[in-house]
N, CA, C and O atoms as a DFTB+ gen file, in Angstrom:
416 C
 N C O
     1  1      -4.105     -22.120      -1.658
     2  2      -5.070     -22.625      -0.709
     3  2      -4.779     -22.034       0.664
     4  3      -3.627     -21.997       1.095
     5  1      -5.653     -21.648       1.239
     6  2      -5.125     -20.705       2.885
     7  2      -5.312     -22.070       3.553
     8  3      -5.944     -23.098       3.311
     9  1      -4.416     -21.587       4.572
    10  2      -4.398     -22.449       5.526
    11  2      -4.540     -22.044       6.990
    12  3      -4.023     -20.990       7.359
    13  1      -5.327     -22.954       8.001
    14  2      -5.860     -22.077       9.466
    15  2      -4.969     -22.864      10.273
    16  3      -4.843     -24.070      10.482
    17  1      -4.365     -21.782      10.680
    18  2      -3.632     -22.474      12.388
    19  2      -4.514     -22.168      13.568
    20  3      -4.606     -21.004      13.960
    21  1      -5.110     -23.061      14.105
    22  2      -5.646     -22.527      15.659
    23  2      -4.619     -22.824      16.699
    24  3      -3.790     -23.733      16.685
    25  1      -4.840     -21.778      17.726
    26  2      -4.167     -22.272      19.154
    27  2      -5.457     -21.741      20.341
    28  3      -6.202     -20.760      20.342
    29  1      -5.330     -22.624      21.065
    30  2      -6.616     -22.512      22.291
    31  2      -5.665     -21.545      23.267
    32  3      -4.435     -21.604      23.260
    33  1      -6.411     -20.687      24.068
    34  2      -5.503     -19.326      24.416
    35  2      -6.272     -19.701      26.377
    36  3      -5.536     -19.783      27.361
    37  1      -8.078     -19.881      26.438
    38  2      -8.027     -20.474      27.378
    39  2      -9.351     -21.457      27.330
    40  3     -10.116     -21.533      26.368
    41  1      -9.465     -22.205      28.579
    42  2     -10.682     -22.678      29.026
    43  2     -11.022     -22.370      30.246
    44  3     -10.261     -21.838      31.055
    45  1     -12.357     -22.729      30.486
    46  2     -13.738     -22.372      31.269
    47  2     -14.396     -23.537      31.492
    48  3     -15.058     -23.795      30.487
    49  1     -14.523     -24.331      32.298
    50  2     -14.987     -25.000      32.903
    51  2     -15.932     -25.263      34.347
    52  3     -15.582     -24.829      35.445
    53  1     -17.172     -26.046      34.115
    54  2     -17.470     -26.354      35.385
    55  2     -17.178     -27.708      36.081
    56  3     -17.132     -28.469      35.115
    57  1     -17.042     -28.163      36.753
    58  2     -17.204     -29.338      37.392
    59  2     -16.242     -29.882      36.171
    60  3     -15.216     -29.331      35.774
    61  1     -16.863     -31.174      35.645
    62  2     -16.379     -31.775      34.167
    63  2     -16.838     -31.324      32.950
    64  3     -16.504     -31.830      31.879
    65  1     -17.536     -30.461      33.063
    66  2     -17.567     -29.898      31.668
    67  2     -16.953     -28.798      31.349
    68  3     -16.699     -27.884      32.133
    69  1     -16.675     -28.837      30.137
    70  2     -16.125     -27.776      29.159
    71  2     -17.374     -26.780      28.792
    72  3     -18.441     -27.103      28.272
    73  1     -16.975     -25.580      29.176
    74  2     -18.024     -24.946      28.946
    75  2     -17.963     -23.876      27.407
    76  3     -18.865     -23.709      26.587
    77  1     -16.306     -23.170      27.419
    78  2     -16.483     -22.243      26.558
    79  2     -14.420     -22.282      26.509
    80  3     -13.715     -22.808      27.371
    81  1     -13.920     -21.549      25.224
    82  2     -12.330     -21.394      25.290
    83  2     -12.820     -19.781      24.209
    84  3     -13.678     -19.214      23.532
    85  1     -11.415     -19.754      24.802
    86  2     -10.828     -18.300      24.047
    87  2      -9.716     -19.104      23.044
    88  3      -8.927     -19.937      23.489
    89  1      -9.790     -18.708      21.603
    90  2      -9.323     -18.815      20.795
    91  2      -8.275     -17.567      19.849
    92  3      -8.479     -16.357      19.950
    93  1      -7.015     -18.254      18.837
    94  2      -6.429     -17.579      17.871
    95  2      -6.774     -18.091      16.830
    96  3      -6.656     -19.298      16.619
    97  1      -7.098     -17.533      16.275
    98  2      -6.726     -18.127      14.512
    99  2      -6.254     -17.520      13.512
   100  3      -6.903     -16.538      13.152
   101  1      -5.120     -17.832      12.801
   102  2      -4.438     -17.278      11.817
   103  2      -4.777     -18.063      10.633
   104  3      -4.788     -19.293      10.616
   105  1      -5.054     -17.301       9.639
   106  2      -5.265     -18.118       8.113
   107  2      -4.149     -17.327       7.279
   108  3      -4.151     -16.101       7.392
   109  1      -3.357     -17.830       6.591
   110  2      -2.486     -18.365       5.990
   111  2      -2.311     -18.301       4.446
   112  3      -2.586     -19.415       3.999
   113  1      -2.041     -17.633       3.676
   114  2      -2.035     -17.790       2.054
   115  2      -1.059     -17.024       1.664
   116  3      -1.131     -15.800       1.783
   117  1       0.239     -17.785       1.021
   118  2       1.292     -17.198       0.288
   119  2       2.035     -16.749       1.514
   120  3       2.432     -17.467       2.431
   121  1       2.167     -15.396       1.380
   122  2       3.121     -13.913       1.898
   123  2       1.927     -13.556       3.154
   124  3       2.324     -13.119       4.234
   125  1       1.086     -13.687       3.009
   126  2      -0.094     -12.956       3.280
   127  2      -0.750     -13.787       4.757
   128  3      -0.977     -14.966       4.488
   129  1      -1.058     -13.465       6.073
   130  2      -1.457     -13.988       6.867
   131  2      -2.327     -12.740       7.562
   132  3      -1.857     -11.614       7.396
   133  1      -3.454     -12.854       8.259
   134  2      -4.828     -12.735       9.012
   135  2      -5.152     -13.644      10.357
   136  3      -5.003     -14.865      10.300
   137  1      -5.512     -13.125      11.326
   138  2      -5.955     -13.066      12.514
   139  2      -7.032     -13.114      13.127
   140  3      -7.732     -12.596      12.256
   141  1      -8.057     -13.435      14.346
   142  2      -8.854     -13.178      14.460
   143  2      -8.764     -13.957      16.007
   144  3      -8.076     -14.944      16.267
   145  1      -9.534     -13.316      16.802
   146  2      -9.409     -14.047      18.295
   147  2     -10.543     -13.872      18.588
   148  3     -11.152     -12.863      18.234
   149  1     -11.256     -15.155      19.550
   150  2     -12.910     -14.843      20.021
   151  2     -12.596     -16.197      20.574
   152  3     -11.744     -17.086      20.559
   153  1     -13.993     -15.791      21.172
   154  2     -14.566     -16.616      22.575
   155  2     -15.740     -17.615      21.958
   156  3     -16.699     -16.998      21.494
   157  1     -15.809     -19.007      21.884
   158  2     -16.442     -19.805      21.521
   159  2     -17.284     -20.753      22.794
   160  3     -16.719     -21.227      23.780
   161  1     -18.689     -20.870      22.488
   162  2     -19.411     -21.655      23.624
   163  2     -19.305     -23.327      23.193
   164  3     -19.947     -23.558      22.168
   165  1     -18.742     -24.314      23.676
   166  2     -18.468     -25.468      23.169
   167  2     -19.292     -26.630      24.159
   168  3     -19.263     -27.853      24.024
   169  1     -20.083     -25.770      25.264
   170  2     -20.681     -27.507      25.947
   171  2     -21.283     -28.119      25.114
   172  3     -21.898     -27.789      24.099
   173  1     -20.952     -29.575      25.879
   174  2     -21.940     -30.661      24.711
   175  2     -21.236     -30.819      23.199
   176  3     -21.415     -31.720      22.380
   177  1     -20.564     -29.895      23.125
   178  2     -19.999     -30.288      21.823
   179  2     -18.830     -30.262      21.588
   180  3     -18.360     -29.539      20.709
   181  1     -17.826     -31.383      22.646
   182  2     -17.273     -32.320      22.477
   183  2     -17.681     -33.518      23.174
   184  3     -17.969     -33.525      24.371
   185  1     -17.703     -34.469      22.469
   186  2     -18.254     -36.292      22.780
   187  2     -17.055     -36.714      23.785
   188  3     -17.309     -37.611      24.589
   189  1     -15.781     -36.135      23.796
   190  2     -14.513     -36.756      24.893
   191  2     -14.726     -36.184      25.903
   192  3     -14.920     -34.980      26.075
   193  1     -14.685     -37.597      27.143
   194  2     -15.091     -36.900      28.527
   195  2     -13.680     -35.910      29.416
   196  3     -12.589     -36.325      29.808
   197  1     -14.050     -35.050      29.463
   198  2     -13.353     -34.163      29.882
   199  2     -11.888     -34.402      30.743
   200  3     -11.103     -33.457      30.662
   201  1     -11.446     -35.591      31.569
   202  2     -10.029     -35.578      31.507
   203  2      -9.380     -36.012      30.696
   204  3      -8.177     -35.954      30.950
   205  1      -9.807     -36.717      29.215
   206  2      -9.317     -37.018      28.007
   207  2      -9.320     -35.913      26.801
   208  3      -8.800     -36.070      25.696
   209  1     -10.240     -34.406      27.404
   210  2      -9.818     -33.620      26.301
   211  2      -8.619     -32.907      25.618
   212  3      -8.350     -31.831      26.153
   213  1      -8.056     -33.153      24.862
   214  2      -6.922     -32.234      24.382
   215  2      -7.233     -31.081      23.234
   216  3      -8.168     -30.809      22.481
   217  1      -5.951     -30.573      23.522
   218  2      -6.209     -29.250      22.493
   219  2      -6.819     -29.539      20.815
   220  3      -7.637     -28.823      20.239
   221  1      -6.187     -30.737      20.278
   222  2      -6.781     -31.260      19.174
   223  2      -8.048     -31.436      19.192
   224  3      -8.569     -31.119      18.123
   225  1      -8.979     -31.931      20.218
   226  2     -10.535     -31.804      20.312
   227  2     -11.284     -30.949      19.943
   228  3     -12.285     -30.846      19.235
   229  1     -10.396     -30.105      20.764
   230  2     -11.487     -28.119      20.891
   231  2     -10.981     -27.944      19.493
   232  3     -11.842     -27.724      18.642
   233  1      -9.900     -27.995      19.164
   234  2      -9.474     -27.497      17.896
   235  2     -10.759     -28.113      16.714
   236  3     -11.515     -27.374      16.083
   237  1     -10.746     -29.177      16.665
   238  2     -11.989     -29.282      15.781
   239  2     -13.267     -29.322      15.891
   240  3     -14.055     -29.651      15.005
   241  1     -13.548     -28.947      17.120
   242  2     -14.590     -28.453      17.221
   243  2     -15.303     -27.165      16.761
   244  3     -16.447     -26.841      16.442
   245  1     -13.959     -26.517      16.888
   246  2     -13.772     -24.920      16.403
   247  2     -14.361     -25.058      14.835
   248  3     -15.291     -24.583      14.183
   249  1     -13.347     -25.916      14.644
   250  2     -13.309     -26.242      12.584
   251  2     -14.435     -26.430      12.225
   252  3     -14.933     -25.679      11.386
   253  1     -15.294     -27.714      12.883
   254  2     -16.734     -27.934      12.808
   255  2     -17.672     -26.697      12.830
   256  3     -18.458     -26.487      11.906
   257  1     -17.536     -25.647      14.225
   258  2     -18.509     -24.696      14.095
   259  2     -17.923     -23.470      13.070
   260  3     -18.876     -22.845      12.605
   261  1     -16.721     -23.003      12.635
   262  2     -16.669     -21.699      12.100
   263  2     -15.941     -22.176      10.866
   264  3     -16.318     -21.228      10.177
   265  1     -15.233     -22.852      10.070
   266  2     -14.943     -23.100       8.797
   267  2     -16.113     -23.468       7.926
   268  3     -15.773     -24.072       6.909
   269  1     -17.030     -23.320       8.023
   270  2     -18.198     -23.331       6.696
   271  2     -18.219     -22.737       6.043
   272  3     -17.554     -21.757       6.380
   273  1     -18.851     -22.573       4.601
   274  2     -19.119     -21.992       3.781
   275  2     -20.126     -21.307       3.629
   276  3     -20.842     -21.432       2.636
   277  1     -20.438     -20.189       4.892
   278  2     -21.837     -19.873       4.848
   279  2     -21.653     -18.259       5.189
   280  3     -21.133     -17.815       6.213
   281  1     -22.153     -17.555       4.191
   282  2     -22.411     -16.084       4.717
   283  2     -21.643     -15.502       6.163
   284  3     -21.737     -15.885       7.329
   285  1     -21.172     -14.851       5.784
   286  2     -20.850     -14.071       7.297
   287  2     -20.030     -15.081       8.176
   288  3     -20.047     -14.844       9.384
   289  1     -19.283     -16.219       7.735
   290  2     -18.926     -17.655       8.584
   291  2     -17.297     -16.650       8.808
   292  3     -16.929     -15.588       8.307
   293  1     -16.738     -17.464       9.649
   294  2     -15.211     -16.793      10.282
   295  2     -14.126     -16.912       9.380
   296  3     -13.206     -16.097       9.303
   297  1     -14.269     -18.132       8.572
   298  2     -13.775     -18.880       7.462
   299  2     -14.439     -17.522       5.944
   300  3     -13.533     -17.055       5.253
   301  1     -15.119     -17.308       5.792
   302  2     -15.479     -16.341       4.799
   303  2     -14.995     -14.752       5.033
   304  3     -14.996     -13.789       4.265
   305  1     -14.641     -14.879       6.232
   306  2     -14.456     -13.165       6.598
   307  2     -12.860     -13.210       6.470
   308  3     -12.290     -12.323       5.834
   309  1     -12.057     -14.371       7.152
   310  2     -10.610     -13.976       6.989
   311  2     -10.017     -14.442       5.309
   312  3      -8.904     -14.154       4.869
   313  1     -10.974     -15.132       4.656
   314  2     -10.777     -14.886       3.137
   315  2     -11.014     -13.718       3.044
   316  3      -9.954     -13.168       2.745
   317  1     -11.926     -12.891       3.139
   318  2     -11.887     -11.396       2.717
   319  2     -10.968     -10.565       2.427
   320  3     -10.783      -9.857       1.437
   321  1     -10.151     -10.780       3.812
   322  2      -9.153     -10.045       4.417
   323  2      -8.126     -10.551       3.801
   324  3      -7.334      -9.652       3.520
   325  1      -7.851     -11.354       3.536
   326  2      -6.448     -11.949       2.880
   327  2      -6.677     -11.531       1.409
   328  3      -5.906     -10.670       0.986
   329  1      -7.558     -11.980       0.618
   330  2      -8.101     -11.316      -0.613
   331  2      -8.096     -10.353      -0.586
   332  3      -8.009     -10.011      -1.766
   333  1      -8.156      -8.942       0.416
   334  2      -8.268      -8.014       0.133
   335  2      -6.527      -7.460      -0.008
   336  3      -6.177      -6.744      -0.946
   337  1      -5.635      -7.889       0.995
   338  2      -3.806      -8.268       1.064
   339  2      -3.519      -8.663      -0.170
   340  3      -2.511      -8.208      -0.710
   341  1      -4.230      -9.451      -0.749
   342  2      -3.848     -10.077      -1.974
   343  2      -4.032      -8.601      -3.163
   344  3      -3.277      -8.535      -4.133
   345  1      -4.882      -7.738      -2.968
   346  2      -5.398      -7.445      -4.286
   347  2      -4.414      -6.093      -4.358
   348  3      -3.316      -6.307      -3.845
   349  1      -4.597      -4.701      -4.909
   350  2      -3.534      -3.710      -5.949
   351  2      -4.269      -2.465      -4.717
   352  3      -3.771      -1.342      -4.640
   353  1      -5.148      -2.762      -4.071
   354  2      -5.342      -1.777      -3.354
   355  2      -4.177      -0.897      -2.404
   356  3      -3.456      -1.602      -1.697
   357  1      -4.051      -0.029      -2.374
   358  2      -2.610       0.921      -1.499
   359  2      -2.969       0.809       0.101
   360  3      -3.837       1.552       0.558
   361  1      -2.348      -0.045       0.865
   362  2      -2.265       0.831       2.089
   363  2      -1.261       1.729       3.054
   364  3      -0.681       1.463       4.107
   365  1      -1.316       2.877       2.245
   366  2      -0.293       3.516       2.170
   367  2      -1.101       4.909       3.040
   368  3      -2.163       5.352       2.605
   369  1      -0.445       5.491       4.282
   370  2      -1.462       6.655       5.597
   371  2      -1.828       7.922       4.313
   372  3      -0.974       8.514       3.654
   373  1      -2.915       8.054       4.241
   374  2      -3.452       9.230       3.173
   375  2      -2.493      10.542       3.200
   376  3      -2.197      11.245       2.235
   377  1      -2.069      10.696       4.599
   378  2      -1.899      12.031       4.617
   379  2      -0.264      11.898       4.780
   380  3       0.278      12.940       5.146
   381  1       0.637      10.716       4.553
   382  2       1.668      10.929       4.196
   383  2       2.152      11.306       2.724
   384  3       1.367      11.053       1.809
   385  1       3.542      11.966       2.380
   386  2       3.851      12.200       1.252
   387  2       3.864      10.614       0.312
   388  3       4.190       9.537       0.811
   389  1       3.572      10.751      -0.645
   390  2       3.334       9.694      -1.582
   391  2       4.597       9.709      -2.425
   392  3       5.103      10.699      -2.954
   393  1       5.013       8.494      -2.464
   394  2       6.402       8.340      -3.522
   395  2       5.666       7.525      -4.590
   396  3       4.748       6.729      -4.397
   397  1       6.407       7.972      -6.102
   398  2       5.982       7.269      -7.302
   399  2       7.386       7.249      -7.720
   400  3       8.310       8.062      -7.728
   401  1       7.209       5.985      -8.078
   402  2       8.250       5.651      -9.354
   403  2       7.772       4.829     -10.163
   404  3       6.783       4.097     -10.125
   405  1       9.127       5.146     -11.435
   406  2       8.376       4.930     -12.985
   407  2       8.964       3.995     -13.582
   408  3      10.193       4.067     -13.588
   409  1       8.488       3.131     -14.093
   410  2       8.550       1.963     -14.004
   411  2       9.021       1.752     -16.273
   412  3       8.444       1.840     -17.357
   413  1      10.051       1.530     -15.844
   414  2      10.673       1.511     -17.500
   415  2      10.695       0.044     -18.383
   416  3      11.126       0.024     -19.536
């Protein structure tokens, strides 16, 4: 099962509102970990008035807008990427010498 760590990197604010944060997110499976950093618009969508917001807020707010199960979602793309870590594919620089060994 992957697992997402967020950390809030910054905020943007006017007056009392929360306007927008810069985000990390790492997802998580086995050996295997993925990345992704972006800028999320969040006014209005958090209900806690702004000197009671903490990082746990934005954090699920995040969860709410980009962990879905929907086409093209942030949550579907760093499965990709980890699935793709996961699978027999080589990433090994083309134009270096290639070592084989044989496997008895």
């Amino acid at each position: 099962m992957t697992e997402f760590n967020w950390k809030v990197l910054q905020t943007t604010s006017l007056g009392d509102n929360l306007v927008s944060v810069n985000y990390l997110v790492t997802a998580i499976e086995g050996d295997n970990q993925v990345q992704s950093q972006g800028h999320a618009d969040v006014e209005g969508k958090i209900s806690v008035p702004y000197a009671e917001i903490r990082e746990t807020h934005i954090v699920d707010c995040l969860r709410e807008m980009y962990l879905q199960d929907e086409p093209k979602s942030l949550k579907l793309r760093l499965q990709e990427q980890l699935d793709y870590l996961k699978s027999e594919a080589h990433n090994d620089l083309p134009w270096k010498d290639q070592i084989f060994s044989v496997n008895l």
